[in-house]
C-alpha positions in Angstrom: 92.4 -9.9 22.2 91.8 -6.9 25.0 91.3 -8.3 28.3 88.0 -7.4 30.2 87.1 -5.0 32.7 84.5 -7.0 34.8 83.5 -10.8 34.5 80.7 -11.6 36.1 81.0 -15.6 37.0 79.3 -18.6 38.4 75.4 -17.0 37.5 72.5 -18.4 35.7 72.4 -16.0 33.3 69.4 -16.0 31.3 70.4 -13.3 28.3 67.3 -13.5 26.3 69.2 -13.9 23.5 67.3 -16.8 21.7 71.1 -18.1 19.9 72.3 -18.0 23.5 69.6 -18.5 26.1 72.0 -19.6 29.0 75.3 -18.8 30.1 77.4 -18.9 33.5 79.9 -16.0 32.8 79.4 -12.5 31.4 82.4 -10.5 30.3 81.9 -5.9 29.5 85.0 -3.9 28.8 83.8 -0.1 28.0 80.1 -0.5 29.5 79.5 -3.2 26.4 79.2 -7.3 26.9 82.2 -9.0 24.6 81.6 -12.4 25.6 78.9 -14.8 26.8 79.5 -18.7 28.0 81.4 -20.8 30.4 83.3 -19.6 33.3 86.1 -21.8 31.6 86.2 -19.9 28.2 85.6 -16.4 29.7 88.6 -16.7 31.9 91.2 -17.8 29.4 89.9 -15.1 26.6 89.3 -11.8 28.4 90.8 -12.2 31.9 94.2 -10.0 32.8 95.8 -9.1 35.6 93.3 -6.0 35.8 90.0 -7.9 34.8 87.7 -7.3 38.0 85.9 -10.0 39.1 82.7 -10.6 40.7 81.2 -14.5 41.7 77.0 -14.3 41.8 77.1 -17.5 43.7 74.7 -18.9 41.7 72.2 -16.0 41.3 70.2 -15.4 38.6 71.0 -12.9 36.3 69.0 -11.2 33.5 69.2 -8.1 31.2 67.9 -5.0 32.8 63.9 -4.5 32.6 62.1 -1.9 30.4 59.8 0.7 31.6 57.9 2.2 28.4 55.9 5.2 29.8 56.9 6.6 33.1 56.9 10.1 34.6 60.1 9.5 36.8 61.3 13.3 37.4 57.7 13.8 39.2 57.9 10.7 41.0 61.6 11.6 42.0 60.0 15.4 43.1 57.2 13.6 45.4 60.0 11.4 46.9 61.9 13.9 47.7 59.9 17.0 48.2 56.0 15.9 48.8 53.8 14.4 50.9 52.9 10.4 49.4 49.6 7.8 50.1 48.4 5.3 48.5 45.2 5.5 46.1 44.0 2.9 48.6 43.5 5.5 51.7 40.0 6.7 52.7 39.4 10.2 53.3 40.1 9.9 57.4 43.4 8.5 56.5 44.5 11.5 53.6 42.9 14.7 56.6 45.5 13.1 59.2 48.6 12.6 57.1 47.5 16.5 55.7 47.4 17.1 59.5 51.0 15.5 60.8 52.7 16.5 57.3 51.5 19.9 57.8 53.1 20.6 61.2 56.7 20.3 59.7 55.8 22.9 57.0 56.3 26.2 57.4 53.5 28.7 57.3 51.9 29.5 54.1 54.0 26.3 52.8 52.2 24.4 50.1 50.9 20.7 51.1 51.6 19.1 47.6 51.4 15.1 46.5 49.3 12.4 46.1 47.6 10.6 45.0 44.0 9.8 46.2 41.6 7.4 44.6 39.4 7.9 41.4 37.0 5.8 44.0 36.4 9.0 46.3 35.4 11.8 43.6 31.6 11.6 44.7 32.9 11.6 48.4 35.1 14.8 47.7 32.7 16.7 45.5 31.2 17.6 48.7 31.2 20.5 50.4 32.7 18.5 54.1 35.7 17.3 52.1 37.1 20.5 51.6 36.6 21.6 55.0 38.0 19.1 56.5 41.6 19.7 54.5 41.3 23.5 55.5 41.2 22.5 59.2 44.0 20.1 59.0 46.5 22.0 56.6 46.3 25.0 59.0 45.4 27.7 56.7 48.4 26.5 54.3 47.5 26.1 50.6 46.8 21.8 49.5 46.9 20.7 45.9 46.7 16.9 45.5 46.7 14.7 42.3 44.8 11.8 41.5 45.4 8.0 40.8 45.4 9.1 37.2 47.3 12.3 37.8 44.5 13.9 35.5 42.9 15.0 38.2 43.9 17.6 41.2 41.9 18.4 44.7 42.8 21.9 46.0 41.2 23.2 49.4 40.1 26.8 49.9 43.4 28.4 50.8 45.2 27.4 47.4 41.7 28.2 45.1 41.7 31.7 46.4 45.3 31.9 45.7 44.8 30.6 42.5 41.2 32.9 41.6 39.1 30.4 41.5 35.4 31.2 42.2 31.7 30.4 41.6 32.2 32.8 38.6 35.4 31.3 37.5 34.0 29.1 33.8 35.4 25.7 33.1 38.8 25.6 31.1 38.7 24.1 27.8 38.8 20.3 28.1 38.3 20.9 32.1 35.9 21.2 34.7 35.8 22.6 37.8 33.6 20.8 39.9 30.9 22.7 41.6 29.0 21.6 45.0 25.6 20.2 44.3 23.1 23.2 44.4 25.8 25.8 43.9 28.5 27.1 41.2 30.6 26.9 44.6 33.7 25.1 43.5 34.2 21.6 45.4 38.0 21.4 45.1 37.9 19.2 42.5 39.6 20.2 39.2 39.1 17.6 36.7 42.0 17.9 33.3 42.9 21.3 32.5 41.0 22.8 35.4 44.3 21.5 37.7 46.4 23.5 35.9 45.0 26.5 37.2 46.1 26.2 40.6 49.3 24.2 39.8 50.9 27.2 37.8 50.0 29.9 40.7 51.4 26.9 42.8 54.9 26.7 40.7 55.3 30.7 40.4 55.3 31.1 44.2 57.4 28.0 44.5 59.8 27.8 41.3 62.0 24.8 40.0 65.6 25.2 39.9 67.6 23.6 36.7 69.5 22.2 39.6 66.2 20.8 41.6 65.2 19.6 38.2 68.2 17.9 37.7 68.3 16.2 41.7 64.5 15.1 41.1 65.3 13.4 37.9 68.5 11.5 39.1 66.4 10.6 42.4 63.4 9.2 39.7 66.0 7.3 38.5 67.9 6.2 41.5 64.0 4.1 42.5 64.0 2.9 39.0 67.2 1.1 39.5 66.3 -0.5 42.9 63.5 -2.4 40.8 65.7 -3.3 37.9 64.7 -0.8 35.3 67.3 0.2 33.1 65.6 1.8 29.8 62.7 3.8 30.2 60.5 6.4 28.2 59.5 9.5 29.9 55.9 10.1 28.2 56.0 13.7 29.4 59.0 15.4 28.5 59.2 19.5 28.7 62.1 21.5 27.8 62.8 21.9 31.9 63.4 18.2 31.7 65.3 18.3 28.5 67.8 20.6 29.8 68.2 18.8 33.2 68.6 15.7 31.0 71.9 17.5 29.4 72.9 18.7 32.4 73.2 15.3 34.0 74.9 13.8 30.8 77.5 16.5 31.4 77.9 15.8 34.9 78.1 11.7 34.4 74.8 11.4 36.4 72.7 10.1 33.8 73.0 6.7 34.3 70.1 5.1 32.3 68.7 4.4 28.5 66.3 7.3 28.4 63.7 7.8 25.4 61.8 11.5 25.6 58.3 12.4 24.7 58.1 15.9 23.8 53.9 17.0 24.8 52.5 18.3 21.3 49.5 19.0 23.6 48.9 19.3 27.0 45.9 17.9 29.4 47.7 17.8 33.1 51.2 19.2 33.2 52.1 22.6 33.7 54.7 23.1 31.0 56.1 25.8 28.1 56.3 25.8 25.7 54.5 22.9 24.2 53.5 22.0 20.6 55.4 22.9 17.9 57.7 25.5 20.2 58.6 21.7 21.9 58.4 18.9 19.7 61.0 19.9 17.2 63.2 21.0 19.6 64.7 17.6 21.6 68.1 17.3 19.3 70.4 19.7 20.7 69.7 18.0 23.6 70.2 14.3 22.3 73.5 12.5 24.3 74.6 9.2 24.5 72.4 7.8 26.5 69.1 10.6 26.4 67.1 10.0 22.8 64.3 12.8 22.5 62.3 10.0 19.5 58.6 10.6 20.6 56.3 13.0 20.6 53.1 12.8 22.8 49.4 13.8 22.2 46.7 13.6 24.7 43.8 12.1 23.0 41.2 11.5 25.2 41.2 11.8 29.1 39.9 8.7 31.8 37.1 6.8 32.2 36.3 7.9 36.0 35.4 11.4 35.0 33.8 10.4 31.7 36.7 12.4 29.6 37.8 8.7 28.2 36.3 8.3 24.3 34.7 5.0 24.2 32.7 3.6 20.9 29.6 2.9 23.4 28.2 5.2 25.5 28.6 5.3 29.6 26.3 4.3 31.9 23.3 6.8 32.1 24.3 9.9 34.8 22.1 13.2 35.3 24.6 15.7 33.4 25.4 13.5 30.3 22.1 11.6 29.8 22.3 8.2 28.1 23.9 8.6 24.9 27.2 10.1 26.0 30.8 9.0 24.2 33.1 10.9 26.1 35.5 13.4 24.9 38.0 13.6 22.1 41.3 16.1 22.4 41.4 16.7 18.9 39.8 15.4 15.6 41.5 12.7 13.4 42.7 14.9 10.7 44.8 17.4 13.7 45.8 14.2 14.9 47.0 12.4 11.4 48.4 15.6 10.6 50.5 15.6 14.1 52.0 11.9 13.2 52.6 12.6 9.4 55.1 15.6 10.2 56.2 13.7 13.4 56.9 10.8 10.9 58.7 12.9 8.5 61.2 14.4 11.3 61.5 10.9 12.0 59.6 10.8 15.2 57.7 8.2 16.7 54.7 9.1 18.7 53.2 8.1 22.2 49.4 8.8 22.4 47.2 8.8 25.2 43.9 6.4 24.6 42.3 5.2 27.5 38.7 4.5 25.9 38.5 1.9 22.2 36.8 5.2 20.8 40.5 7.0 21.0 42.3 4.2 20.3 39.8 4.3 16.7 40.8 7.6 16.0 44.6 6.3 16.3 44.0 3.4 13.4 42.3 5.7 11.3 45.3 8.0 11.5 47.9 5.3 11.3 46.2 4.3 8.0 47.4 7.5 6.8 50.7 7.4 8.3 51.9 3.9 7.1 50.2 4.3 3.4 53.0 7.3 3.0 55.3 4.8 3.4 56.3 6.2 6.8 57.6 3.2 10.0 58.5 4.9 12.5 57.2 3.9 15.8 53.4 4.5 16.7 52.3 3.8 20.7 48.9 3.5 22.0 49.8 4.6 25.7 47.7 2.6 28.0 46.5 0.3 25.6 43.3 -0.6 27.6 40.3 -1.0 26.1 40.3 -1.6 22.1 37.5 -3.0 20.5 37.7 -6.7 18.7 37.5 -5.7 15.1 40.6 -3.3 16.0 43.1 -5.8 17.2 44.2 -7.5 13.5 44.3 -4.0 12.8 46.9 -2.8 15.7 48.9 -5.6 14.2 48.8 -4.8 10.5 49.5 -1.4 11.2 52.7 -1.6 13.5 51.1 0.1 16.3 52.3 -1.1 19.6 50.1 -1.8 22.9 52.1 0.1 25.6 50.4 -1.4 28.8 50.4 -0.4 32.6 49.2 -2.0 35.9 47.3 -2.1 37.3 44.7 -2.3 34.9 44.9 -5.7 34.1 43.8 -6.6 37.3 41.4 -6.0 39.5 42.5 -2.9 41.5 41.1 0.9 42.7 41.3 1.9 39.2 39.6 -1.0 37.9 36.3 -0.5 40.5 36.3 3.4 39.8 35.9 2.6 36.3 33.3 -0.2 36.4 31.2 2.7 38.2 30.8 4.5 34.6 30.8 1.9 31.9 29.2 -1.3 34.0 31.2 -4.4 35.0 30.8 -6.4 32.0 32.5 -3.8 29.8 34.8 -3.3 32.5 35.6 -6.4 32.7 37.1 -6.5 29.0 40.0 -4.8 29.5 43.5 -5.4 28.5 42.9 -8.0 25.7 46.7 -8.4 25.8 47.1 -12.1 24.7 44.3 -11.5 22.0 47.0 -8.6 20.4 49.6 -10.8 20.8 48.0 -13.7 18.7 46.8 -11.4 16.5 50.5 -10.6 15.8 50.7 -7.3 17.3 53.5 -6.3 20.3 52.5 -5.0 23.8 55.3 -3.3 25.9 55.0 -2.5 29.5 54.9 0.8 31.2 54.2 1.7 35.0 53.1 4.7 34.4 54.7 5.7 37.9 53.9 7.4 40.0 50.2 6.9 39.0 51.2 3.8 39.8 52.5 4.0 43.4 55.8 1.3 42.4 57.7 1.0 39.4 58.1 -2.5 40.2 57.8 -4.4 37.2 57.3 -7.4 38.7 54.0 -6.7 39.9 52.7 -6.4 36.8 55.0 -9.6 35.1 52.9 -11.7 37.8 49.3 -9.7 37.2 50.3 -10.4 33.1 50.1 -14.3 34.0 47.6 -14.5 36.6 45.2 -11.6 35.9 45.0 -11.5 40.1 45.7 -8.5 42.3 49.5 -9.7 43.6 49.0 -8.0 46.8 45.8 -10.3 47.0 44.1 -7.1 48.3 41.5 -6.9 45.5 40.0 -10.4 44.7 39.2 -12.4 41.8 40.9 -12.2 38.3 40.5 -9.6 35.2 39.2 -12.0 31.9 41.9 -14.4 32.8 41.7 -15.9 28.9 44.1 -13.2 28.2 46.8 -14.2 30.6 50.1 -14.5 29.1 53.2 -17.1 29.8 55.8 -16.5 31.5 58.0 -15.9 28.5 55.6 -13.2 27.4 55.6 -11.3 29.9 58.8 -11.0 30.7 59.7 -9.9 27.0 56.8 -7.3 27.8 59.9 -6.0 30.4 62.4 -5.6 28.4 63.0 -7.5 24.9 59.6 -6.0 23.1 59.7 -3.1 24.9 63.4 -2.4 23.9 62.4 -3.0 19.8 59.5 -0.8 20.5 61.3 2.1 22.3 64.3 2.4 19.7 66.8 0.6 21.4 66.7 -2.9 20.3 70.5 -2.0 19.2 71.5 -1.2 22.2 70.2 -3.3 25.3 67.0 -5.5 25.9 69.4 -8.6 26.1 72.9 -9.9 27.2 74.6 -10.8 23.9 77.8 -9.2 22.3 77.7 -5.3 21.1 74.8 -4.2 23.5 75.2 -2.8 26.4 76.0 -4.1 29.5 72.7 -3.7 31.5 71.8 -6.6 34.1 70.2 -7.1 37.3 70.3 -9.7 40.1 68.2 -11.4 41.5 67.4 -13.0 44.7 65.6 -16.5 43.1 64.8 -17.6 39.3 61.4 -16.5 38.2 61.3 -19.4 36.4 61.4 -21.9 39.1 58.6 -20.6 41.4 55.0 -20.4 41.5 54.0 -17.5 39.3 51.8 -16.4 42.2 55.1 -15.7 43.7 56.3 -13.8 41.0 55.9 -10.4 42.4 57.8 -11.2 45.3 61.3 -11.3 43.2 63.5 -8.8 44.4 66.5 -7.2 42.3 69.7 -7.2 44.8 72.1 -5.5 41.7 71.6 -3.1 39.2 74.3 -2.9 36.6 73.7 -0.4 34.3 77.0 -0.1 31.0 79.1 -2.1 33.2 78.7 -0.1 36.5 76.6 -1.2 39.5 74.0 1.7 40.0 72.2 -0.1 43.1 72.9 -2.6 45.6 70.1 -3.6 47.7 
């Protein structure tokens, strides 16, 4: 027998393997595990005299976690290259970091990041707002994004750049929003209207394959301080695509990647997309990049009423009292997309943030399944679906991709209780009704619209339904709290089924790869209000250590 290239010894391995649960020794040779047990039997079948060695002391050691639906080469760009506050800060905080971020710019520099909360939209419709980022920006042109990253804020500087007027007309499935009184625009560009500004923005200030590249790999870099491993991108354009090959070719990409090529586009400034995209990932497929998915937009969110719910929103002056939201596309565009996704043997991501959209999604999956198709089918977000729909989810194989912090009580949570009422609020995330019901939930950050792709935030919001941070109080419907168990498997064993690489990683056992992280106490000997407070000292990612706290 070949000797190993790295045992990893004296740990409490927890391998998720369910014929293997426990071990104390872990030994790879080519990035891949080839033996799980005792330090005893480990050493005297794969050690040699150039086996490398490393004692845990004890630590706890799992496979590495799962991140379903992530945006990482943005977040990457706004770590490196953009100014960054919390969805949390009020409008006095965001008009003095625009002010001290501003003075290191140089003039006629764009002031780009994010992301402020859905919470202040009536705040910054007004005309103040805007005037009070022109002052502190200095004449220099400010675009900043949302909580959702639907949703942009531009001051006066970067509309004029971009032509935007009192006579410029709404964008299909956008709206520029207009100062009460006036067809003055506010700054506020909800959807599509964003993109207006953002492409003037990107053809003054254009992306390098190179910066495309360093912004990825630095998206990546965060992903491994928190453990992730595996992750979906669920917004993939061919910029990305080629900067995915490129770091392949370099030895750069060190992570389980699954693309999601747009078939339509709501909020990123991209081209092509459609069908000049989403038949086009497999040239760029390597060893460890997979471009599986597609995505569709289906609907938008619930704070700006663009979400597609089966009841109508609260009552508002514009939309009366019978208003549903807003669909992307009709069901048979959208079945048509999945059954020629399907047949090119593509799963599909699609954005549902109401239980209207999420309707349209069954219908269609009816469709898809009764041509005999299985290839993977995600409701992204996963939020709000109505009761009758759950046996459904589960009978036809489509999957509940999740993100905090939705499913507990947050910023997002109180912007959208604003539009539909607490009590229907109040019902979202009926996670451990899909699971009984037989159906699979995954977890995805959704980073940066959530500010940390930490997933143990959300593993402790899955069992508690309470804000970790304690900042927002109460819980979200606690009934549908998961265990433990559950949640972690939302991390990393479902989520790597779900995302095509069950084969491949989700848990330590022999053949996969040799992904694991370690950590600095066992999450399953503390309080589960504790939970978010585990840190991940080591990233192993095919046999290498990728981070080291």
């Amino acid at each position: 027998m070949s000797h190993a290239d790295l045992i990893i010894r004296n740990a409490h391995i927890a391998t998720l393997d369910p014929r293997t649960p426990e071990a104390s020794a872990l030994a790879v040779r080519d990035g891949k595990v080839v033996g799980v047990g005792s330090v005893e039997s480990l050493h005297d079948a794969f050690h040699g005299p150039d086996t490398r060695v490393v004692d845990m002391g004890g630590a706890t050691v799992m496979p590495g976690l799962h991140d379903a639906h992530n945006h990482h080469q943005i977040a990457g760009k706004g770590d490196l290259m953009e100014i960054e506050f919390l969805p949390t800060a009020s409008l006095d905080q965001i008009v003095e970091m625009i002010r001290a971020y501003a003075l290191e710019l140089p003039e006629g520099a764009w002031v780009v990041g994010g992301s402020w909360g859905s919470t202040l939209i009536a705040e910054l419709s007004e005309a103040h707002a805007r005037a009070r980022i022109d002052e502190a920006a200095a004449g220099r042109p400010v675009l900043l994004v949302d909580d959702s990253h639907h949703n942009k804020w531009a001051n006066t500087r970067a509309l004029e750049l971009a032509g935007i007027t009192a006579e410029t007309p709404d964008p299909v499935d956008g709206t520029i929003v207009r100062i009460a009184g006036s067809n003055e625009p506010s700054g506020l560009l909800f959807e599509t209207a964003g993109l207006i500004v953002e492409k003037v923005m990107n053809e003054l200030n254009p992306m390098t394959a190179q910066l495309w590249a360093d912004t990825s790999e630095r998206g990546m870099q965060i992903l491994h301080s928190y453990g992730v491993t595996s992750f979906m991108d669920a917004g993939v354009s061919m910029d990305l695509l080629v900067a995915f090959k490129k770091l392949e070719d370099e030895g750069r990409l060190k992570s389980w990647v699954v693309s999601c090529l747009m078939a339509n586009n709501m909020i990123f400034d991209a081209d092509p997309i459609g069908d000049g995209l989403v038949w086009s990932g497999e040239p760029y497929r390597t060893e460890h990049h997979r471009p599986d998915f597609i995505k569709i937009f289906l609907d938008g969110i619930p704070p700006t009423l663009t979400a597609c719910y089966l009841e109508p929103y609260l009552p508002t002056e514009s939309h009366g009292a019978h208003y549903h939201g807003e669909i992307a596309m009709p069901v048979e565009e959208l079945t048509d997309w999945l059954l020629r996704a399907a047949a090119a043997g593509l799963g599909a991501k699609v954005h549902c943030t109401g239980d209207g959209s999420v309707r349209h999604v069954l219908d269609a999956a009816e469709k898809v399944r009764a041509a005999g198709h299985t290839t993977g089918l995600h409701i992204a977000h996963g939020q709000f679906v109505a009761v009758d729909d759950i046996p459904r989810m589960a009978r036809l194989q489509v999957t509940a991709e999740i993100s905090p912090t939705l499913w507990f009580p947050g910023v997002i949570y109180e912007a959208i209780k604003s539009v539909i009422g607490p009590e229907r609020a109040s019902r979202m995330h009926p996670n451990r009704s899909i699971l009984d019901a037989g159906g699979v939930v995954i977890g995805g950050s959704d980073w940066p619209v959530i500010p940390l792709p930490n997933p143990w935030l959300g593993i402790e919001g899955l069992v508690t339904r309470a804000d970790p941070s304690g900042q927002f109080p109460g819980t979200l419907w606690v009934e549908q709290a998961l265990t433990l168990d559950e949640a972690i498997a939302v991390y990393t064993t479902a989520s790597s089924k779900a995302m095509g690489l069950g084969d491949i990683t989700g848990s330590l056992e022999v053949g996969k790869s040799a992904d694991f992280i370690v950590l600095d106490r066992n999450p399953w000997q503390i309080p589960v209000t504790d939970l978010a407070d585990v840190t991940v000292m080591q990233t192993w990612f095919a046999g290498e250590q990728v981070f080291s706290r």
